[in-house]
mmCIF file of the N, C-alpha and C atoms, coordinates in Angstrom:
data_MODEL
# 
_entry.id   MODEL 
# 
loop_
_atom_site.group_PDB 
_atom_site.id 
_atom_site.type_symbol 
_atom_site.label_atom_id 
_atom_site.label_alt_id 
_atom_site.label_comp_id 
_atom_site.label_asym_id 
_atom_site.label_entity_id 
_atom_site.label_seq_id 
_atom_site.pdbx_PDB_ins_code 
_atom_site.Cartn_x 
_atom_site.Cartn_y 
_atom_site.Cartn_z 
_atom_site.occupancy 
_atom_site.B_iso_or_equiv 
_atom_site.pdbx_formal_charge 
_atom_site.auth_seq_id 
_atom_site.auth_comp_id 
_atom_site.auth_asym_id 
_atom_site.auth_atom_id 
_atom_site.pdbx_PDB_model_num 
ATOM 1   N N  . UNK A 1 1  ? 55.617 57.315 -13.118 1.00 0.00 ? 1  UNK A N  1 
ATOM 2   C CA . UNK A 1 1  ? 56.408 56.195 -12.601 1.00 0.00 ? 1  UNK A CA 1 
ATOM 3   C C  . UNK A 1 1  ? 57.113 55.470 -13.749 1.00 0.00 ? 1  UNK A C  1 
ATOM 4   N N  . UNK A 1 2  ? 56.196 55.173 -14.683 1.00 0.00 ? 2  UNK A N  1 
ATOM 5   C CA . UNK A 1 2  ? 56.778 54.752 -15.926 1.00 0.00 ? 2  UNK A CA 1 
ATOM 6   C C  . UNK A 1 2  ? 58.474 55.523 -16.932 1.00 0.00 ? 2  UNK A C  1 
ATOM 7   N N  . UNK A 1 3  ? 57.950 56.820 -16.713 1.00 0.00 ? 3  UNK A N  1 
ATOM 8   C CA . UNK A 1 3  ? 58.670 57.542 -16.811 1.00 0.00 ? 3  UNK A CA 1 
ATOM 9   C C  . UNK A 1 3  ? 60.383 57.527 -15.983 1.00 0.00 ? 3  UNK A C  1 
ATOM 10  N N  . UNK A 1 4  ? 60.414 57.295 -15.300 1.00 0.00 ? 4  UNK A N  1 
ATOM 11  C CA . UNK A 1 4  ? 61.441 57.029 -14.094 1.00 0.00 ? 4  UNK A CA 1 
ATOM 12  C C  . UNK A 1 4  ? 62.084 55.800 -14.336 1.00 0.00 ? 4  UNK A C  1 
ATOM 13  N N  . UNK A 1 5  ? 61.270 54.956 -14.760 1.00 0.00 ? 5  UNK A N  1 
ATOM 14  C CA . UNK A 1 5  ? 61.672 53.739 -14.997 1.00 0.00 ? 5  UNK A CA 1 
ATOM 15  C C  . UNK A 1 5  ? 62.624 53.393 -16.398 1.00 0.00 ? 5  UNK A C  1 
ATOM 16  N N  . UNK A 1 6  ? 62.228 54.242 -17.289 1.00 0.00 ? 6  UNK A N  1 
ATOM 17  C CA . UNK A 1 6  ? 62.963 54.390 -18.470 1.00 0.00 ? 6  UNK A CA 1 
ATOM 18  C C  . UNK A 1 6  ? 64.432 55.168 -18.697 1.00 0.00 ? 6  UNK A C  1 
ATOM 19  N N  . UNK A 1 7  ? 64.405 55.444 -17.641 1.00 0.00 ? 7  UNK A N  1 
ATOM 20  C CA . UNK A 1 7  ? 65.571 56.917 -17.513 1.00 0.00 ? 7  UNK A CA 1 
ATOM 21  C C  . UNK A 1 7  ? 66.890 55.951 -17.479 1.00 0.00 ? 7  UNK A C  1 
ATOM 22  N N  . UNK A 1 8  ? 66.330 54.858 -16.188 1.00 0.00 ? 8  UNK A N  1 
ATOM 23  C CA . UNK A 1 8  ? 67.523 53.929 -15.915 1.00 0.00 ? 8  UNK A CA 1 
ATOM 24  C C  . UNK A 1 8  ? 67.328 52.356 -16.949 1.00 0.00 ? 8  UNK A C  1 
ATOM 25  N N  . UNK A 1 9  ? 68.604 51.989 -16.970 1.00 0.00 ? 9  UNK A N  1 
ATOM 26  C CA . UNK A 1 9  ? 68.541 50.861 -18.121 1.00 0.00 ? 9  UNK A CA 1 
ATOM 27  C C  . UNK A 1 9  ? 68.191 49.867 -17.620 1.00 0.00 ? 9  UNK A C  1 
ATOM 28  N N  . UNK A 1 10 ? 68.154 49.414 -15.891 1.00 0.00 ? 10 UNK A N  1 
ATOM 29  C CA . UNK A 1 10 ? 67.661 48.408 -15.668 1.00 0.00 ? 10 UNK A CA 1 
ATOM 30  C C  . UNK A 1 10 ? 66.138 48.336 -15.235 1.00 0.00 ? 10 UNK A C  1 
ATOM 31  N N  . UNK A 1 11 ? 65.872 49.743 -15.226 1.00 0.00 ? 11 UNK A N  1 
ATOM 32  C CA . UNK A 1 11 ? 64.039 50.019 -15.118 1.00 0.00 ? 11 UNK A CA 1 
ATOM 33  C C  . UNK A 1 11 ? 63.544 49.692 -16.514 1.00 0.00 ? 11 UNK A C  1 
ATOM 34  N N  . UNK A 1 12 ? 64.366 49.913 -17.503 1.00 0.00 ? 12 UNK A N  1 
ATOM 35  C CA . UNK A 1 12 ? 63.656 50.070 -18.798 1.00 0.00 ? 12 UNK A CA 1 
ATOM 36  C C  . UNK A 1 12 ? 63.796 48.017 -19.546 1.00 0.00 ? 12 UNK A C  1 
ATOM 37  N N  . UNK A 1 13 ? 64.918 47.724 -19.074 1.00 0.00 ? 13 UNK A N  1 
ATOM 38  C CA . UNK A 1 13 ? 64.764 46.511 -19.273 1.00 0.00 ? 13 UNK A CA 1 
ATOM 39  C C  . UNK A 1 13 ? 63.998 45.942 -18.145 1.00 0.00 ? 13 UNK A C  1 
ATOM 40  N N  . UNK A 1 14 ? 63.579 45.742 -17.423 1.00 0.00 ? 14 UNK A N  1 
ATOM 41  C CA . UNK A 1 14 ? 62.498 45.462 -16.297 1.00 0.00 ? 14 UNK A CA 1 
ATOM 42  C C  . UNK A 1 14 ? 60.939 45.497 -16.861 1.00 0.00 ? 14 UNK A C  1 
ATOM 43  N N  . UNK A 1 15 ? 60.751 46.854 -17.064 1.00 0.00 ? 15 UNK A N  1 
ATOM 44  C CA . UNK A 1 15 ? 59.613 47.449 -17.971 1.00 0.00 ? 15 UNK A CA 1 
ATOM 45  C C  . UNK A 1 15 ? 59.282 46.333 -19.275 1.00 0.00 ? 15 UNK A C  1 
ATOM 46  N N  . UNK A 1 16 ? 60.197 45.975 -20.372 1.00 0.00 ? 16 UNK A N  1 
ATOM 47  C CA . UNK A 1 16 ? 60.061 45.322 -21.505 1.00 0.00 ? 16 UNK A CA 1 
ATOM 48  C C  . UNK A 1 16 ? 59.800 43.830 -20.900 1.00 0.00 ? 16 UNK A C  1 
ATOM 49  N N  . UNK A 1 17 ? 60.329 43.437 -19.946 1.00 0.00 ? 17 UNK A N  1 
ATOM 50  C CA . UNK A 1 17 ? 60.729 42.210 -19.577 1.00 0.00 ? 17 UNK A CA 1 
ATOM 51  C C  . UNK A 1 17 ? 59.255 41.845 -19.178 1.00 0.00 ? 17 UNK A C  1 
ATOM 52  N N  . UNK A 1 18 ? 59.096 42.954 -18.371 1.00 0.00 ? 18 UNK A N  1 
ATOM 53  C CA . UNK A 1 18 ? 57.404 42.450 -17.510 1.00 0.00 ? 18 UNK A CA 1 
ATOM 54  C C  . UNK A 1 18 ? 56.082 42.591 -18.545 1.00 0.00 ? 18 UNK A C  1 
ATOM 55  N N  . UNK A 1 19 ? 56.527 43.283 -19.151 1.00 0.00 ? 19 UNK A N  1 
ATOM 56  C CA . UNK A 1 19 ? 55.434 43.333 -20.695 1.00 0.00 ? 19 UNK A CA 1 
ATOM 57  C C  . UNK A 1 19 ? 55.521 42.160 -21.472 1.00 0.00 ? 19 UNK A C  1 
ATOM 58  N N  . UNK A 1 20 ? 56.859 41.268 -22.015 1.00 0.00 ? 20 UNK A N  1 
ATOM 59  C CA . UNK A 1 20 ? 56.577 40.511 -22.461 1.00 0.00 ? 20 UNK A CA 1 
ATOM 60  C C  . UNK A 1 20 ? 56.200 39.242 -21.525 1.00 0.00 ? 20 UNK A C  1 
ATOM 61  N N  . UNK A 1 21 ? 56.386 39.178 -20.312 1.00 0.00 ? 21 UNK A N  1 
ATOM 62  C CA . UNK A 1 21 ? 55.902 37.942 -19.707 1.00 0.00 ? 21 UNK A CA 1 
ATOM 63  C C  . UNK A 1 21 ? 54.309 38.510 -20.034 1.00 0.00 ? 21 UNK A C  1 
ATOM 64  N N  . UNK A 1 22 ? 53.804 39.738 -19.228 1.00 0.00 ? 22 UNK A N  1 
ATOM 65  C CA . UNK A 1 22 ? 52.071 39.462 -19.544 1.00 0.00 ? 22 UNK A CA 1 
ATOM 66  C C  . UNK A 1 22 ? 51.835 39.294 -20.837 1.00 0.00 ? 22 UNK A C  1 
ATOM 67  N N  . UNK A 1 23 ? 52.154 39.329 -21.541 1.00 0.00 ? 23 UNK A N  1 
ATOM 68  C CA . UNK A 1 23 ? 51.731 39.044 -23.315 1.00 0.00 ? 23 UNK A CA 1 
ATOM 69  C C  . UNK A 1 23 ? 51.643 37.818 -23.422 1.00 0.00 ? 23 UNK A C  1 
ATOM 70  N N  . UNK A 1 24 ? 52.560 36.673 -22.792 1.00 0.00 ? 24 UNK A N  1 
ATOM 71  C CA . UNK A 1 24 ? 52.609 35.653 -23.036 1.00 0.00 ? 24 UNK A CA 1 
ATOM 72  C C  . UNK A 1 24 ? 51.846 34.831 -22.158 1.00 0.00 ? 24 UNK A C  1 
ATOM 73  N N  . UNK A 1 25 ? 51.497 35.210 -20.988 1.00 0.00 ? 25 UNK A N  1 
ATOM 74  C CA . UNK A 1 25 ? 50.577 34.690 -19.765 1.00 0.00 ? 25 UNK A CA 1 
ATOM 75  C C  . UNK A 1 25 ? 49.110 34.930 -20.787 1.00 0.00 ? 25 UNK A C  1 
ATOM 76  N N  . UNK A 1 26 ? 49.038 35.896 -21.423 1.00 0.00 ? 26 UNK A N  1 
ATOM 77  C CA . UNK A 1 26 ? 48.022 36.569 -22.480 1.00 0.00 ? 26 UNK A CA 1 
ATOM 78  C C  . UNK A 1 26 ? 47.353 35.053 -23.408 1.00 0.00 ? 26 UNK A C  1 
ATOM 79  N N  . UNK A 1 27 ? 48.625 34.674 -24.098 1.00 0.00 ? 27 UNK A N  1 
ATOM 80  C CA . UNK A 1 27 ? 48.531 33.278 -24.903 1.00 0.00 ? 27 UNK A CA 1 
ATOM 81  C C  . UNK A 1 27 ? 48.439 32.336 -24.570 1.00 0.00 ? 27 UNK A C  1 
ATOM 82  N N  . UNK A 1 28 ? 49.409 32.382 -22.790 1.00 0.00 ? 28 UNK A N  1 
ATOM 83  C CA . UNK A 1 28 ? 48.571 30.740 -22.838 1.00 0.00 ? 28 UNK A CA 1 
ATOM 84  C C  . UNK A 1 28 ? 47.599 30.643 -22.622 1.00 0.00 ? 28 UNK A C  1 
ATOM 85  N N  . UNK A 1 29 ? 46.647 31.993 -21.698 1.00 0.00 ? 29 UNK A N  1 
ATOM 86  C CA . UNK A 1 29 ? 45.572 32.259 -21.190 1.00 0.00 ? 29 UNK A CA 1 
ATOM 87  C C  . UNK A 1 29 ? 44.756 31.544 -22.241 1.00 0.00 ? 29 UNK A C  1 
ATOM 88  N N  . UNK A 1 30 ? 44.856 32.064 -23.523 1.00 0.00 ? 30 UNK A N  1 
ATOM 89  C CA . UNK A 1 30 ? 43.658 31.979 -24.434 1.00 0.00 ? 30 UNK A CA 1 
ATOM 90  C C  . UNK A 1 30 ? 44.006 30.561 -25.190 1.00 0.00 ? 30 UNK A C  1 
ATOM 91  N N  . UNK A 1 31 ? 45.547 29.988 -25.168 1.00 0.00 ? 31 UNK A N  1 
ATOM 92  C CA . UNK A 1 31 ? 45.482 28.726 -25.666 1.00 0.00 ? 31 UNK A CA 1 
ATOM 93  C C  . UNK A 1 31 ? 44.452 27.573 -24.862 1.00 0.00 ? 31 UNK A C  1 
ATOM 94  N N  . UNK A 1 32 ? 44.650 27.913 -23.543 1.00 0.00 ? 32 UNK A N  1 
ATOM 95  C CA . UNK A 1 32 ? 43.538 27.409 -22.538 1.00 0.00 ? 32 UNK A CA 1 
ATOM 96  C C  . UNK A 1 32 ? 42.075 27.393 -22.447 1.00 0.00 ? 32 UNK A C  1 
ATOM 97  N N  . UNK A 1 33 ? 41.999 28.608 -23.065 1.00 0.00 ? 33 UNK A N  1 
ATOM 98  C CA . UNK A 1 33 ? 40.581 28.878 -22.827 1.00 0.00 ? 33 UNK A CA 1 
ATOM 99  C C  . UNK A 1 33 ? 39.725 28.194 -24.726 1.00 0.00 ? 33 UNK A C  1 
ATOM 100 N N  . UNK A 1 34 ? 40.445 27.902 -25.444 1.00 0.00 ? 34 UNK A N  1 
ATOM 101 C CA . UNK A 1 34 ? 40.316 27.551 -26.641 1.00 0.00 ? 34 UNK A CA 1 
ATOM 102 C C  . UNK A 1 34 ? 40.503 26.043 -26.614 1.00 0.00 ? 34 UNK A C  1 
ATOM 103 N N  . UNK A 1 35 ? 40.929 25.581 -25.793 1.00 0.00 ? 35 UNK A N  1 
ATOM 104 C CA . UNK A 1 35 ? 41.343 24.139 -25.331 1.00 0.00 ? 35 UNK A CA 1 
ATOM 105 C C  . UNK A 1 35 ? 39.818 23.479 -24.739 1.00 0.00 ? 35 UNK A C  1 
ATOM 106 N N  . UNK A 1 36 ? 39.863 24.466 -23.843 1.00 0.00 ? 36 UNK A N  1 
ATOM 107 C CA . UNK A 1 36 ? 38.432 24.104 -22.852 1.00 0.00 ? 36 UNK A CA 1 
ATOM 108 C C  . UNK A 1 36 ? 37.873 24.082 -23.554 1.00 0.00 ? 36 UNK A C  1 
ATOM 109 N N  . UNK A 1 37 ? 36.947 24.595 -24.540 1.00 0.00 ? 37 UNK A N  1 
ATOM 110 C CA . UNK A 1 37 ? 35.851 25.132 -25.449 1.00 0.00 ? 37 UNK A CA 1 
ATOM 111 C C  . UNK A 1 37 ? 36.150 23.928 -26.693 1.00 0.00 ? 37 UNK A C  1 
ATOM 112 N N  . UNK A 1 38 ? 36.989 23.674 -26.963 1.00 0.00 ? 38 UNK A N  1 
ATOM 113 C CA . UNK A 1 38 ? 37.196 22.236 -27.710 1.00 0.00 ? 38 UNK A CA 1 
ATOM 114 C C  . UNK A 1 38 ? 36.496 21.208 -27.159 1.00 0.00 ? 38 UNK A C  1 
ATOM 115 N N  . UNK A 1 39 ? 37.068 21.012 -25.895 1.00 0.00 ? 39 UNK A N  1 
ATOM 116 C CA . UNK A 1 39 ? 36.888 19.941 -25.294 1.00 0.00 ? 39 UNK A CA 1 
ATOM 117 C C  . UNK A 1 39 ? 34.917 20.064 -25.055 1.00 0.00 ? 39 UNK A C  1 
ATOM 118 N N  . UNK A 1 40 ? 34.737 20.840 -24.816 1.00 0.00 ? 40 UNK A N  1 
ATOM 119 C CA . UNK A 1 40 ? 33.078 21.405 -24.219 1.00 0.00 ? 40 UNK A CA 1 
ATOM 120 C C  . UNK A 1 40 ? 32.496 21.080 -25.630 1.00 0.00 ? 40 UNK A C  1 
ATOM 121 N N  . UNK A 1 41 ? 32.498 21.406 -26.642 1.00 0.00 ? 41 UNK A N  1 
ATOM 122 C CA . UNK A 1 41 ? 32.015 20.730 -28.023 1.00 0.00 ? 41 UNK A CA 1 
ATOM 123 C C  . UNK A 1 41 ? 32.186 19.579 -28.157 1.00 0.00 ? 41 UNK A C  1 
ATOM 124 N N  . UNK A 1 42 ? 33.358 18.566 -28.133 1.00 0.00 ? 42 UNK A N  1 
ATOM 125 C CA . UNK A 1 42 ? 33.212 17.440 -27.993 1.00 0.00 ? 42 UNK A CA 1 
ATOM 126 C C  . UNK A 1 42 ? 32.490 16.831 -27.114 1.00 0.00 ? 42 UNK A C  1 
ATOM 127 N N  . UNK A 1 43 ? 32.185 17.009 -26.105 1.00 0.00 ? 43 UNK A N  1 
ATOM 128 C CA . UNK A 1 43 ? 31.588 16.505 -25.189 1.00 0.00 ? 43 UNK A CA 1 
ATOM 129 C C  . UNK A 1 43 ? 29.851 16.545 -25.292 1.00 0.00 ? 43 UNK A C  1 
ATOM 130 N N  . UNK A 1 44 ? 29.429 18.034 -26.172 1.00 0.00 ? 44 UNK A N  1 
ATOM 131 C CA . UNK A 1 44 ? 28.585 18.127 -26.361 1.00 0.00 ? 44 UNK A CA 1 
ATOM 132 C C  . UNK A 1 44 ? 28.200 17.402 -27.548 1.00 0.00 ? 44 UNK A C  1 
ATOM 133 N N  . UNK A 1 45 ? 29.004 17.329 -28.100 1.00 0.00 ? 45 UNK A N  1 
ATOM 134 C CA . UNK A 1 45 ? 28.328 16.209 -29.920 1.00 0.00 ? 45 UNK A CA 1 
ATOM 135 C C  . UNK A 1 45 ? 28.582 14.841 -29.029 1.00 0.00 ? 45 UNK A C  1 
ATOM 136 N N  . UNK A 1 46 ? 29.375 14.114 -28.167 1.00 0.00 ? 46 UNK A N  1 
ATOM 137 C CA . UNK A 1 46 ? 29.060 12.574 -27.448 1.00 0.00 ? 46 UNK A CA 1 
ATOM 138 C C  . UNK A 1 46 ? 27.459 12.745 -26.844 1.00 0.00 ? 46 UNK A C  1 
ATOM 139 N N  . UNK A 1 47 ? 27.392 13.684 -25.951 1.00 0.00 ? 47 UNK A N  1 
ATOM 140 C CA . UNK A 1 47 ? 25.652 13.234 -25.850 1.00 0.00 ? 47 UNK A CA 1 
ATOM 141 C C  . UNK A 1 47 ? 24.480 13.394 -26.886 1.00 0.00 ? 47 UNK A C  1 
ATOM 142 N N  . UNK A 1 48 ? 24.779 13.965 -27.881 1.00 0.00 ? 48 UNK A N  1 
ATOM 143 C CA . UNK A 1 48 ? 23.664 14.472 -28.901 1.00 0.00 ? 48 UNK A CA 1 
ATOM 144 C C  . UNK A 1 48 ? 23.415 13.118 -29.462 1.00 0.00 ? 48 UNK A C  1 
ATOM 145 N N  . UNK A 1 49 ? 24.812 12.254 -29.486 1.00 0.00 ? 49 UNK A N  1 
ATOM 146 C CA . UNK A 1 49 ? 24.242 10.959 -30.162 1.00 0.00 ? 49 UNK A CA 1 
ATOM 147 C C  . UNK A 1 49 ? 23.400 9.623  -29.386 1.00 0.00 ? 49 UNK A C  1 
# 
C-alpha cells in the first residue's frame, strides 16, 4: 500500500505529511508526560515537609 502511495506525488506528499504530524503528536505527547511528572515531584517534596 505504501508502495502505491509513493508512485503518485500526492500519495507521497500525504505519506511525509502524516509522518511528520505523528512525530510531532510524539513530542507533545512526551512534553506532557514530562510536565505531569514535574508537577507529581513537586507535589511530592510539599508533603514530605
Amino acid at each position: 500500500m505504501i508502495n502505491e502511495q509513493l508512485i503518485t506525488d500526492e500519495g507521497s506528499c500525504q505519506l511525509i505529511i502524516g509522518e511528520f504530524i505523528t512525530s510531532n503528536n510524539k513530542k507533545m505527547a512526551l512534553k506532557k508526560i514530562t510536565k505531569h511528572r514535574n508537577n507529581y515531584k513537586k507535589m511530592n517534596v510539599k508533603n514530605k515537609k
